[in-house]
N, C-alpha and C positions, 0 to 999 in steps of 0.2 A: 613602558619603563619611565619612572621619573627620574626626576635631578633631586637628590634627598640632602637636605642640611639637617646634621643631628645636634643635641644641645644634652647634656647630661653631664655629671660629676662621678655621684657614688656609683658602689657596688651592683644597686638594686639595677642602674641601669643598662650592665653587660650584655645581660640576655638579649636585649632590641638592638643594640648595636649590633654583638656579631650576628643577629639574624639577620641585618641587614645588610651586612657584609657579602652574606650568603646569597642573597636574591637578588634576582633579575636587575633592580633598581641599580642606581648611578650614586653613592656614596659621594659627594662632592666638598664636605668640610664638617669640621666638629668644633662647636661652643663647651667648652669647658670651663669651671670657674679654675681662678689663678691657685698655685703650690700652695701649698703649707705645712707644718709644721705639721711631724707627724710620729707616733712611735714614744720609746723612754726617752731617746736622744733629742726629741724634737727636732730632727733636722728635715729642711724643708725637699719636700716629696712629691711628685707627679700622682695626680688624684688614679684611681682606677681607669678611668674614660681615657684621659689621654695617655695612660700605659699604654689601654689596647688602639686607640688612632693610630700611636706612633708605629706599635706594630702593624696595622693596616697599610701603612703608609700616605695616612692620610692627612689635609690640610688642619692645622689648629690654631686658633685664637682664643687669648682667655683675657677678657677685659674685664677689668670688677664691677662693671657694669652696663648696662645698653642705653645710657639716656644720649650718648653725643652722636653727633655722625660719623666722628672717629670711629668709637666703639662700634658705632655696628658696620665698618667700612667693609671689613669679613667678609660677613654676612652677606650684605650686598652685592659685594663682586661674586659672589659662589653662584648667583643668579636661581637659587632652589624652585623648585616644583610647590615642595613643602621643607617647614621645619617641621621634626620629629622632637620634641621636648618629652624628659622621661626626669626627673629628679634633679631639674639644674641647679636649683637652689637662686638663682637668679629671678626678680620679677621683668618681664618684657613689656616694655613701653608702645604705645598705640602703635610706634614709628618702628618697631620691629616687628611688631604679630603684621604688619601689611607689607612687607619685603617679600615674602616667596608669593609666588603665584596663587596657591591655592591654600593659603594661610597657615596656621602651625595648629599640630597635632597634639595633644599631653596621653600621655600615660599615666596613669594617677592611679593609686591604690588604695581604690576603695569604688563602694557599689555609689557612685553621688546621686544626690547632693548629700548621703551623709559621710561625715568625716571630710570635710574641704578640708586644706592645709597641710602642714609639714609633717605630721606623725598619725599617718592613719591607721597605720598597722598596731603599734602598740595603743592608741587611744580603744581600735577593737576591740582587741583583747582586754582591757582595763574595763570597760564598760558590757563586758561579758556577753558583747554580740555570739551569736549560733553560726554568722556566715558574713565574710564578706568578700570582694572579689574586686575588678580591676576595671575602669572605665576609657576608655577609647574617646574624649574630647576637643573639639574641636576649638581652641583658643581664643577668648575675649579679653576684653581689660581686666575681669572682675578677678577674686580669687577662688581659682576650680568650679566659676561659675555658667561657663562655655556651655554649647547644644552639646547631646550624647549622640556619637557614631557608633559604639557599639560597646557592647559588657556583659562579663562573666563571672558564674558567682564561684565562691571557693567557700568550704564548709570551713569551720573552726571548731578544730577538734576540743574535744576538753582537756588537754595536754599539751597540744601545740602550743611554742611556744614563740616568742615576735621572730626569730633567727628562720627559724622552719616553715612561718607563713610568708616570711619574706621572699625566700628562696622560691615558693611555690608563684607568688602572686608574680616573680619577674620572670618566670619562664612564662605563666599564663597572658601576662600581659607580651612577650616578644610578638606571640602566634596571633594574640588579638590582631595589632598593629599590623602587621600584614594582613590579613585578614579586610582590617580597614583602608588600607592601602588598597587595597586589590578593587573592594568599592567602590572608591573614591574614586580610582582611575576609569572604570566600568559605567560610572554611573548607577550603583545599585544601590548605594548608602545614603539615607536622608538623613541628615540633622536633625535630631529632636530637641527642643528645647527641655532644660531641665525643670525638675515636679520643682514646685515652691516648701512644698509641707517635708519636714523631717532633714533638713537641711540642720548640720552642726559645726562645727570647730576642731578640726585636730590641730592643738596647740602644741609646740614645740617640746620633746621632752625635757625636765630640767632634772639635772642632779641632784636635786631635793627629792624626788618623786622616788629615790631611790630607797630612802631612809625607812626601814616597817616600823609599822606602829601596831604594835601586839593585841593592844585594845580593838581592834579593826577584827572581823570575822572571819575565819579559815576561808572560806571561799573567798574574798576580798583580794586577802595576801596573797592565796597560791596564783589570782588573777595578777597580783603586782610581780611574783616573780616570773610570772611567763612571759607578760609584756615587757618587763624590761632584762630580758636573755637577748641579745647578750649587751646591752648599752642603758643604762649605766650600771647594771643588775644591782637588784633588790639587798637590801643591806641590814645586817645589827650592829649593836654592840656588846661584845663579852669581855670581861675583864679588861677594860678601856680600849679595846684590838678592836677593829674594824674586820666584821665576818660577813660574807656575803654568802647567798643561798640560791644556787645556781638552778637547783631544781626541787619542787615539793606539789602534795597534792594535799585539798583537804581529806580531812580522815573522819568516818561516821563514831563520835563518841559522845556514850553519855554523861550528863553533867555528873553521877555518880562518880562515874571512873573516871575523873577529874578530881574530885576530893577537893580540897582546900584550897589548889592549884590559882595562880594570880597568872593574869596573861603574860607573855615571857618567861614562865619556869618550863625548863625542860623537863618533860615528866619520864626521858628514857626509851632507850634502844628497843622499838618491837621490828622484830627480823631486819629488815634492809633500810627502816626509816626511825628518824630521833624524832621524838614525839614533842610538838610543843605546844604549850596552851595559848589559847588566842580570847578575844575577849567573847565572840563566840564559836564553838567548837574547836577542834587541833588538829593543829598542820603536821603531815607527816614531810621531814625533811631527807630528802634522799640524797643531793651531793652540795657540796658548802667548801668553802674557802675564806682561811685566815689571809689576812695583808699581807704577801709577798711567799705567799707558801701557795704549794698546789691546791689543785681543786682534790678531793678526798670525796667519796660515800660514806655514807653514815656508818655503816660498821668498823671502817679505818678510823675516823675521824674521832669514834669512841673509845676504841681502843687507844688512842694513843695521847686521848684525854680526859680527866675524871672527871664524871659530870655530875656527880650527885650534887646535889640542892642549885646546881647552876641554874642562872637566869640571865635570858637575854633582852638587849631595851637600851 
């Protein structure tokens, strides 16, 4: 059994906590970043992580940072075996990856070295990888540049969209991590150093990235609206209104049955999807929402708006 300190924020990182919870291990304190600001009302809110510590009943600190020895004073009394870091959003300083015994673990979402960084799930998907999966590393200074303990791959469907491979890569990453844990305690897990070749950048999503640009090719867009389902989801504009396109696939058409079509004219309702022209081929759009109304399917959303010679852009 170890003494386990966990460090985590969002969503993605429930799944390892309670697995932790669950097993054999000693749960002894959780790093969480500080409240914020959260919601319409923006009133300030206990992140995911420390909702469930608190239910746990377990120890928390949430310093805006780890450079002082204040800040990591936590840390240090909790005396860990290991840190378990899964999406803290905080960078850890030399003087806190060497506080627990047996150094600190990440859970990172992706197959490394490709996709280091903050958004590897949609950079995936955006970049139209076939598969990626969850790495089990063993923490250095660098960033997600640690030896690998262990990793699993996860397909990427062609529909899947950032919401559904997320869900999938933090239940797959919980079982890793134990998994790795159980090694580590055992003696069965070597460090490998990471390959050098094929190493990239998962860079922060921005709310730009949101905006379609119709000239962009069907396959392109329906990539941008899967990656960004559900943060900041893929976006137009119609009659000066902010539309967003929550779900679409490209669709096999040829330039005939296009006609005249300029990218961003809707070409119209065939059975459950609004057909739109893209700069190459057309996206069929299946469910979509105007600013501050529901999300709609395409056959509501037609019905209850005229769309002849409409265009979006």
């Amino acid at each position: 059994m170890l003494r386990i300190a966990f460090a985590g924020t969002p969503e993605f990182a429930l799944p390892t906590l309670a697995a932790l919870a669950a097993s054999p291990h000693q749960l002894v304190g959780v790093l969480t970043q500080p409240d914020r600001p959260a919601g319409r009302g923006r009133a300030i809110r206990p992140g995911p992580i420390k909702q469930l510590a608190l239910q746990l009943g377990l120890p928390v600190s949430q310093p805006a940072r780890l450079g002082s020895l204040e800040e990591r004073s936590a840390l240090a009394s909790w005396a860990a075996d290991v840190l378990v870091v899964v999406a803290y959003g905080l960078i850890l300083p030399p003087a806190a990856l060497e506080l627990p015994r047996l150094g600190c673990i990440n859970v990172h979402a992706s197959l490394l070295p490709r996709w280091r960084g903050a958004a590897p799930i949609q950079r995936a998907i955006l970049a139209g990888d076939a598969e990626t999966g969850v790495t089990i590393m063993q923490m250095d200074a660098g960033l997600d540049t640690g030896p690998v303990l262990l990793e699993a791959r996860v397909p990427i469907g062609a529909d899947t969209n950032a919401q559904q491979l997320h869900d999938r890569l933090a239940e797959t990453g919980a079982a890793l991590l134990l998994a790795a844990l159980a090694g580590l305690e055992a003696g069965r897990v070597t460090p490998r150093p990471q390959e050098t070749d094929g190493a990239s950048y998962a860079a922060k999503i921005d709310r730009a990235e949101a905006r379609i640009d119709w000239q962009h090719s069907a396959e392109d867009i329906a990539r941008q609206v899967r990656a960004l389902n559900i943060w900041p989801v893929a976006a137009t504009l119609w009659r000066g209104e902010q539309l967003r396109v929550w779900e679409a696939q490209p669709v096999h058409c040829t330039q005939s049955a296009r006609g005249a079509a300029q990218p961003g004219d809707v070409l119209g309702l065939d059975g459950a999807r609004l057909m739109v022209c893209c700069g190459q081929g057309v996206l069929g759009v299946t469910r979509l929402q105007l600013a501050g109304r529901r999300v709609l399917d395409a056959p509501e959303f037609a019905r209850a708006r005229p769309l002849s010679g409409a265009h979006w852009g």
